[in-house]
C-alpha positions as CSV (number, residue, x, y, z in Angstrom):
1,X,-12.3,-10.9,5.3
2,X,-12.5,-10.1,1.4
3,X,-9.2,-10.5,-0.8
4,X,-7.4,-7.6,-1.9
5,X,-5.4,-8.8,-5.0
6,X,-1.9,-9.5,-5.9
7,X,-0.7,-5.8,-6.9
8,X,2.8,-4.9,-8.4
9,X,4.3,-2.1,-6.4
10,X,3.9,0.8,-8.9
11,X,-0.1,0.0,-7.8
12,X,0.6,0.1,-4.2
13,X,1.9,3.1,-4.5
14,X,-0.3,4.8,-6.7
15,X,-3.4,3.5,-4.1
16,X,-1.2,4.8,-1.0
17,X,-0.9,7.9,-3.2
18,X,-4.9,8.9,-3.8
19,X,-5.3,7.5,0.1
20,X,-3.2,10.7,1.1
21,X,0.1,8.9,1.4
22,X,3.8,10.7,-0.1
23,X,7.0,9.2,-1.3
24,X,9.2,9.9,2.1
25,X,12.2,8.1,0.8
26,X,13.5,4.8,-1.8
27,X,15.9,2.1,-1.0
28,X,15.1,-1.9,-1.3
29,X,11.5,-0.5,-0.3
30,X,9.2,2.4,-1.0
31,X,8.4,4.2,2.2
32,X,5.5,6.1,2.6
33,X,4.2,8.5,5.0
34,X,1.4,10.4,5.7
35,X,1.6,12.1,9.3
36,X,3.0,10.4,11.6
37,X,2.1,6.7,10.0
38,X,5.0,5.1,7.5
39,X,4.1,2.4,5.4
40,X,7.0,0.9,4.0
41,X,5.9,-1.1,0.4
42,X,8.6,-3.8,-1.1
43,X,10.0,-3.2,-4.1
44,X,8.3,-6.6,-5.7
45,X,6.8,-7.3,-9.4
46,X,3.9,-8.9,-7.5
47,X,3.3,-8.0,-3.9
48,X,0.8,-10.7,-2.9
49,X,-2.8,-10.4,-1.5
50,X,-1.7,-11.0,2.1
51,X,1.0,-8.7,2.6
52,X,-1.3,-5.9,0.4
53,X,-4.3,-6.9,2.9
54,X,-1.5,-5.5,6.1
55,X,-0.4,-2.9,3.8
56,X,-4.0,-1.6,4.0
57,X,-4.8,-2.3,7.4
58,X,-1.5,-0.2,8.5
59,X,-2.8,2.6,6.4
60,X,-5.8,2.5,8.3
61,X,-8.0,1.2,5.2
62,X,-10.7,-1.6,5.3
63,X,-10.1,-4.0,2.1
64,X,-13.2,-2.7,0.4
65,X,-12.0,1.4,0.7
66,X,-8.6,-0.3,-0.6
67,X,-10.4,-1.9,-3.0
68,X,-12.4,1.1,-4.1
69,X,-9.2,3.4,-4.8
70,X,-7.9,0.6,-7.2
């Protein structure tokens, strides 16, 4: 499975954002919704590669459309 890079959460968002995604609420993470499927994204300086890799699986993204809307 490719890497999907260390990302700080401003990034996450901004991906989650052109993928569809909203801003459904803020507290000690971001959650984001689009339908029925909430992502919630911590509130990190670096979110690392891993835990962006189930980040993008959850939003139903492969690493290389993730990757693509970087």
């Amino acid at each position: 499975m490719p890497n999907i890079p260390d990302l700080g959460q401003r990034d996450a968002v901004r991906v989650l954002k052109k993928a569809g995604f909203a801003i459904d609420r803020q507290g000690k993470h971001i959650i984001m919704r689009k339908g029925n499927v909430i992502i919630p994204i911590p509130r990190h300086n670096t979110i690392k590669g891993f835990t962006m890799g189930k980040i993008a699986k959850d939003a139903g993204l492969t690493p290389e459309q993730f990757r693509e809307l970087l």
